[in-house]
N, C-alpha and C positions, 0 to 999 in steps of 0.2 A: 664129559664123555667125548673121545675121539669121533667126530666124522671122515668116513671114508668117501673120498674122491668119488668112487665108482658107484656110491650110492646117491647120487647128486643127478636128478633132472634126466634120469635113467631111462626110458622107454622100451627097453629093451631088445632085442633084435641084435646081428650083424653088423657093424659099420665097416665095411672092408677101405683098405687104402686107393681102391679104386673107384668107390662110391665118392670119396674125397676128390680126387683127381677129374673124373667127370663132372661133378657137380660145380669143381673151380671152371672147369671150362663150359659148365650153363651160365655160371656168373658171368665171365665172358663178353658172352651174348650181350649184357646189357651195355657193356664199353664198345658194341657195334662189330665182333667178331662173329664171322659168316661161314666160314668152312667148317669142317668137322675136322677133331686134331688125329695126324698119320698117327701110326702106331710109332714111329719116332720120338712126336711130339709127347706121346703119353711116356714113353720111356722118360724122357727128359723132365716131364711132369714129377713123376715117381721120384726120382733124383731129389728135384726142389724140395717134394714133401718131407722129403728124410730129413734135409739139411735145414728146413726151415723147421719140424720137430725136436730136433738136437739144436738149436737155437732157444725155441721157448723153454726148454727141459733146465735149460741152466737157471733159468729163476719162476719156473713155473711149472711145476711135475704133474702131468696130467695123464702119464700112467701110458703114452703112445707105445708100438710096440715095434721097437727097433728091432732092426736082422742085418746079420752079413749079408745075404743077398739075398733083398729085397722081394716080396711076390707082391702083385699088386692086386692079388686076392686073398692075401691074408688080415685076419680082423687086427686093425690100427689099433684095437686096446682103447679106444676113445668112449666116453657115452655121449649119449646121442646131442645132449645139451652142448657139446661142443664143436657140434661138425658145421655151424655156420660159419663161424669162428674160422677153420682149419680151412673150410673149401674158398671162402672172401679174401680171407690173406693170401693164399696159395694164388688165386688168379691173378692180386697184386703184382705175384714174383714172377708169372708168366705172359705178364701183357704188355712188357718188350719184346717177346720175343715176334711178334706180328705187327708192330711198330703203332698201337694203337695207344690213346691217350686213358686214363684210369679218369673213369666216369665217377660227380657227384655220391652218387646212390653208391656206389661197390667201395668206396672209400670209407664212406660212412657204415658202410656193414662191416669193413676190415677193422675199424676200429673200435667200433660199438662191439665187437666180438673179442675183440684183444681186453678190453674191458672188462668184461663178462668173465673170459677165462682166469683174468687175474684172482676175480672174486671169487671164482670158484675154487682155485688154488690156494688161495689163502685162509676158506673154510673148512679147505679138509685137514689144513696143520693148526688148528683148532685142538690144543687138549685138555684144556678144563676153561669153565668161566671164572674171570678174576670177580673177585669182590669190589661194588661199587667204591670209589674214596672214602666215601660218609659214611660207610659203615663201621664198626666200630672193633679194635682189636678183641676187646673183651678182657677177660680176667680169667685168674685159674691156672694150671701148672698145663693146661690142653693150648692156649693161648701162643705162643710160641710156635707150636708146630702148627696150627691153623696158619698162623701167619706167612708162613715160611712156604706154603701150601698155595693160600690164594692172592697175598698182598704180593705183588710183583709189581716192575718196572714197566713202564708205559707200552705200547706196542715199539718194537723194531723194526728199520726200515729193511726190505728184502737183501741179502749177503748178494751183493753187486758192486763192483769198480765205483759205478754211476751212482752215485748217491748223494744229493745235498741236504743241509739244510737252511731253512729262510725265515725270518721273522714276516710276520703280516707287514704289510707295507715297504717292506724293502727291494729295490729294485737293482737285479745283477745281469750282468755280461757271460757268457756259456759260450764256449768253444765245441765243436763238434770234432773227433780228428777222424778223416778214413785213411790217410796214407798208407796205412800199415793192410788196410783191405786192399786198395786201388792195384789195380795190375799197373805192368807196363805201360805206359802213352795212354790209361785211361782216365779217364775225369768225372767228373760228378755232373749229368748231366740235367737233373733237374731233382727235387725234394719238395715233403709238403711236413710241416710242423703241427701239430694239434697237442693240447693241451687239455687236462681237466681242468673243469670248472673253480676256479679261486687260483689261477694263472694266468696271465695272457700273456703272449708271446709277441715282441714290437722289434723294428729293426734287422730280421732274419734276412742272411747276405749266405748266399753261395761264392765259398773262397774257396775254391777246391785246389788241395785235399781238404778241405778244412767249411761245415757252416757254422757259422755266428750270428747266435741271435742274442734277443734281451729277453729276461721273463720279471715279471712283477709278481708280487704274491700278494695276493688279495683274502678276504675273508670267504673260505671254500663254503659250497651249499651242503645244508647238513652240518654245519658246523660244530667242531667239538674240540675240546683241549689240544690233541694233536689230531692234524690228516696228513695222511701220506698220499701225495697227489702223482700222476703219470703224465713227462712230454716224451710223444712219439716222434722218431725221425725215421720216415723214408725214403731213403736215397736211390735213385736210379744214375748208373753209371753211364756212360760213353759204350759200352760195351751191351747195354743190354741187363746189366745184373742189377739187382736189387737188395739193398740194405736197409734192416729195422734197426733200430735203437732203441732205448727204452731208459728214461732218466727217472729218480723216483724222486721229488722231492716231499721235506719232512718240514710244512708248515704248521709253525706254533704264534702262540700271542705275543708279544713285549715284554709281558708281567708274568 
């Protein structure tokens, strides 16, 4: 049976795109911002949230509710399990513009939330459950269309540019490119690399337009035939702007 998105960690209620917007700027707070944001600021708020929505949408459909022109009291189309998610990233995208540093804690909610949304995205394109391996085709002229019905090929890594895959134990070289993002005389002015667990990430160099790092693939926790693991990159420019990325890699065993 199909799971639908919108029936996921529901609480019901309003989420308007300004409860998002204010709530990125209580997050804020914890990176040491002290004024309250002008009505400017929230304009240019609103801005981010669109564009960093229409960013997740491309590999992560979470049902946000785009408009031509924007209100920022109209409901976001989110459920509520999502809005830590939405308000933690979002102050990410805004905490240049006050020239403050992105605090331990708000970093770790931006990604512990990126996380969280993937799995919820990827529960709700859930539509039927496959048949264990060991289970057995069976016999009989029904045999064939059962087959054909639950035995399928392994999971998919998400329909992205960005997609590798890595044996356990093998260790490769990753290019990052933003040139094609970078404005004019801008540059990458600082970035942070995180990994899931059965990755680690060694030798990450800021070559701008360009980061390189190394990743290793290790035996992920929870381990199973295949895992499809997530490295985030965010990059903050010379200009103030802020860039996610999001690499999927599809670690298996040797044998």
């Amino acid at each position: 049976m199909a799971t639908s998105l919108y029936s996921l960690n529901d609480t019901g209620g309003v989420l308007t795109k300004n409860d998002l917007i204010l709530g990125a700027y209580s997050q804020l707070r914890v990176s040491g911002l002290t004024r309250q944001p002008t009505p400017e600021d929230l304009e240019i708020a609103l801005e981010r949230l669109e564009d960093m929505a229409a960013e997740f949408n491309i590999t992560m459909p979470v049902g946000y509710n785009f408009e031509d022109q924007p209100d920022p009291n109209s409901d976001s189309g989110l459920v509520r399990g999502l809005s830590q998610c939405f308000k933690a990233n979002l102050a990410m995208r805004l905490i240049p513009d006050f020239n403050k540093e992105v605090s331990p804690v708000l970093f770790a909610q931006a990604n512990q939330g990126l996380s969280r949304m993937a799995s919820i995205s990827a529960m709700a394109r859930l539509q039927e459950v496959q048949y264990p391996n060991r289970a057995p085709v069976g016999s009989g002229n029904y045999r064939w269309a059962r087959w054909a019905r639950f035995y399928r090929s392994g999971g998919n890594l998400p329909v992205n540019s960005a997609n590798r895959t890595m044996f356990i134990g093998d260790i490769d070289n990753f290019t990052e490119h933003f040139d094609a993002y970078l404005q004019d005389g801008e540059t990458i002015a600082s970035y942070s690399i995180v990994a899931d667990s059965g990755l680690t990430i060694s030798n990450d160099v800021n070559a701008t337009p360009d980061i390189t790092y190394t990743v290793q693939a290790g035996t992920p926790s929870g381990y199973d035939s295949t895992n499809i693991l997530q490295i985030t990159i965010i990059a903050t420019t010379s200009n103030g702007r802020v860039e996610t990325r999001r690499l999927f890699v599809e670690v298996t065993p040797r044998n």
